[in-house]
N, C-alpha and C positions, 0 to 999 in steps of 0.2 A: 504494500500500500504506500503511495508515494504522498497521500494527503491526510491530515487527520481535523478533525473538527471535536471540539471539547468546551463542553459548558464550564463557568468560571469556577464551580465547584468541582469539576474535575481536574481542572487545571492547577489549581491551589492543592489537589492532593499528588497530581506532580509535580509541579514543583518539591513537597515536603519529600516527596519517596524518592527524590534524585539530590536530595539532601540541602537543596537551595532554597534554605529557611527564609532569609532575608525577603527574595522573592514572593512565598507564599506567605508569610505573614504580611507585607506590604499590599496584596490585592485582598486578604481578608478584612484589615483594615479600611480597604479602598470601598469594598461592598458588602461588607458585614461587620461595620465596627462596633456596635453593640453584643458581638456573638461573645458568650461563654467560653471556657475550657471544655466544659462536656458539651456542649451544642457542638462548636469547632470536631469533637471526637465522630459524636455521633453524625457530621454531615461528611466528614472524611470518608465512615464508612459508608456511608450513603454512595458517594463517589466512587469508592474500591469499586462497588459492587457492581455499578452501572459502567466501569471500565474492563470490571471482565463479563460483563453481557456482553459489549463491544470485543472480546476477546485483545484488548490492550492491555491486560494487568494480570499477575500472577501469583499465586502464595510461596511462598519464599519464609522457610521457618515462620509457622504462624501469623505472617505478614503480611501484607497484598506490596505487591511491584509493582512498578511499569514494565512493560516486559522490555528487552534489549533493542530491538529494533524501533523502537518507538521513543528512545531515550534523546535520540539527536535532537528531534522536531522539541522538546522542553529546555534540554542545553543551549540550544542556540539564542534563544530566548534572554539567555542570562551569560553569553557567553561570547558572544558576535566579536570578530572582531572590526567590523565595518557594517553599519546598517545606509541604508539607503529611504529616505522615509517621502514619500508623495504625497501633497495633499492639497486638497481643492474645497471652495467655497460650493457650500450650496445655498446660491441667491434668492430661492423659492423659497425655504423653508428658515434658511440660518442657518449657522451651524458648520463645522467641519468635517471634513471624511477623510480618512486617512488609510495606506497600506505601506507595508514597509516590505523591506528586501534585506535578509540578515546575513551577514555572510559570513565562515569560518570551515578553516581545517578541509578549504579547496571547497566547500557546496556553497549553495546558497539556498534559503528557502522566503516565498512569499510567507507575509501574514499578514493575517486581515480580519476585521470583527464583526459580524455579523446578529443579524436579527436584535435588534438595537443595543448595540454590544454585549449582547448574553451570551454570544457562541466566540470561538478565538479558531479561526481556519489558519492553518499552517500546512503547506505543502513545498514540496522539493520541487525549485526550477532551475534553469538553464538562461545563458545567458541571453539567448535569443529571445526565450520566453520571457524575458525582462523586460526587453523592448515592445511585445506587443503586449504584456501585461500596463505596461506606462502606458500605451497611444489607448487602451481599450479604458484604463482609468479617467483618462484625460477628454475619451471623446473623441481624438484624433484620428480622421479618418486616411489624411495625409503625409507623409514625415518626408521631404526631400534628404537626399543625403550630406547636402552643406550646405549652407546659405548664409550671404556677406552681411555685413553688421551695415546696418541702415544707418545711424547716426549715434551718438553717445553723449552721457550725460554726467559731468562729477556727481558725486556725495550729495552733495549740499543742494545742486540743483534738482536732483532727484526727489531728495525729503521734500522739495518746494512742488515741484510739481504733481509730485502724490496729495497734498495738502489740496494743491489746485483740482486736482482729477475728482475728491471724495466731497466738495464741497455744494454739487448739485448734480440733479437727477440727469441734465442731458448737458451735453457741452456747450455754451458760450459762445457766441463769436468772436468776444473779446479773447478770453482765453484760451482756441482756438488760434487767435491770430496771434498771443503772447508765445506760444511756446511753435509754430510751425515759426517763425520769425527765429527763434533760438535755435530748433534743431535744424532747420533748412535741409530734410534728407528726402528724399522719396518714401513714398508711401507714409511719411507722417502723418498726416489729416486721419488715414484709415485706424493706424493706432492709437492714435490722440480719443479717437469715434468708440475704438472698441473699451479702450481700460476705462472711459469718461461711464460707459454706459455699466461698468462694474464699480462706477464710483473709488474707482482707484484700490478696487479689492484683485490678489493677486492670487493665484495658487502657485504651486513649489514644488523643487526638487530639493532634497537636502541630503547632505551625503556625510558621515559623522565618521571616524575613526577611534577608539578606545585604547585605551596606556593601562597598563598590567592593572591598576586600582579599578579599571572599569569606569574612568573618568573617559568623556569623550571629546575631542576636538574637532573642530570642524574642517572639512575638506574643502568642499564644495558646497555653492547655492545657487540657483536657477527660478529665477521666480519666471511662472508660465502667463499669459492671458489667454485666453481664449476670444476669439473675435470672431463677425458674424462670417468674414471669407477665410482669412489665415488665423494660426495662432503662433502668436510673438512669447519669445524668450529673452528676457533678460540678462545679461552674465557680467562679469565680472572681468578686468582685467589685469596684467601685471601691476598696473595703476589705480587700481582699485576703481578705473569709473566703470560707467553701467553702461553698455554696450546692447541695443535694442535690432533684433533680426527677428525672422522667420523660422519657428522653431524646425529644428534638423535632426537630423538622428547622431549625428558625428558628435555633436554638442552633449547631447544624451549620453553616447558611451563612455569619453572623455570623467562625466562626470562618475559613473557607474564603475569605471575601475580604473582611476586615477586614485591612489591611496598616497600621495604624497598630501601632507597638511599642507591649506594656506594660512600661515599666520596671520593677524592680524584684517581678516574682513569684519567690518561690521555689519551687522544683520538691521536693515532696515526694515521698521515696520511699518504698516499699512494703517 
């Protein structure tokens, strides 16, 4: 079985039975912080039980396990040494959505939460499937394989112009005419059209590396828009300005297994 799906209460009793306490007591907390010692006990077994109906668990000197081959899909979890984490705005509703991509010890595996976060999907993918797991996340029906940086923007005028973008429902013509006047690129107007009509709300690529404490450092960030023709990417340069194209796939991989830290970006908010 190369996918496993586990309600939180199964998860918290692997985590405890792969001995990554830290873990399982942090999502107990997370969704059960009123529980008892004996409630805790008795929902564990609750858990056991229902993972070896699933044939996932195993008694082991009067014990329940996880059984071996199902061990990776929990360690990785707690153990990555590179995650990849996507996530996008849902404009209808509010709210965020998120899947990650974990990597170590040469696999990698998606995960993702389902049925309003009460299930946790983890499955073994491929790097390929990386890429169309992102465009199928994203919506993206198209992904050319490079495309030139349209225009750029420093730091500072960036924070400016996110400020400008989130400050009305449709764009401006003043506003409009203030920043195609600055970036003077092609196809400005259409991007200026598309992030104006997301009020300057962005979705992301994030790409995180961890140091033996399990502290993470950042590698990479990719903030995406989605627009009504193309969908633009933002990125980052040796110079830290923000360089605004056509999202590519080359840009995609780049970020997906380039594991060298960049020190020093700062993460702009929206």
């Amino acid at each position: 079985m190369s996918t496993i799906q586990l309600s939180i209460e199964e998860l918290i009793f692997a985590f405890y039975s792969e001995g990554l306490y830290e873990e399982g007591i942090s999502m107990k907390e997370t969704y059960f912080p009123s529980l008892q010692d004996s409630e805790l006990k008795l929902m564990l077994e609750f858990a056991a039980r229902s993972l070896l109906a699933k044939d996932m668990a195993v008694e082991v000197n009067n014990q329940y396990r996880l059984k071996e081959n199902y061990k990776s899909y929990i360690n990785i979890l707690s153990n990555a040494e590179k995650t990849v984490k996507a996530s996008r705005f849902d404009l209808k509703f509010g709210g965020e959505e998120n899947i990650s991509f974990h990597f170590g010890n040469g696999e990698v595996y998606l995960h993702k939460l389902l049925h309003d976060h009460q299930v946790h999907y983890i499955t073994k993918s491929t790097p390929e499937n990386i890429i169309t797991s992102i465009k199928g996340f994203f919506n993206i029906s198209k992904l050319p394989l490079q495309d030139e940086v349209l225009f750029s923007l420093k730091n500072e005028e960036f924070e400016e112009f996110l400020g400008d973008m989130s400050e009305s429902d449709s764009l401006s013509e003043s506003t409009a005419q203030k920043w195609e006047n600055r970036v003077n690129g092609s196809f400005s107007f259409e991007f200026l059209k598309d992030i104006s009509n997301r009020k300057g709300r962005m979705d992301s690529l994030l790409s995180l590396k961890y140091d033996s404490a399990k502290n993470p450092d950042l590698i990479d960030l990719i903030f995406i828009v989605p627009g009504k023709l193309d969908f633009w990417m933002i990125t980052r340069d040796d110079n830290l300005d923000l360089n605004i194209q056509r999202a590519d796939e080359t840009s995609i991989r780049n970020l997906l297994f380039n594991n060298s830290v960049q020190g020093g970006i700062p993460l702009v908010h929206d």
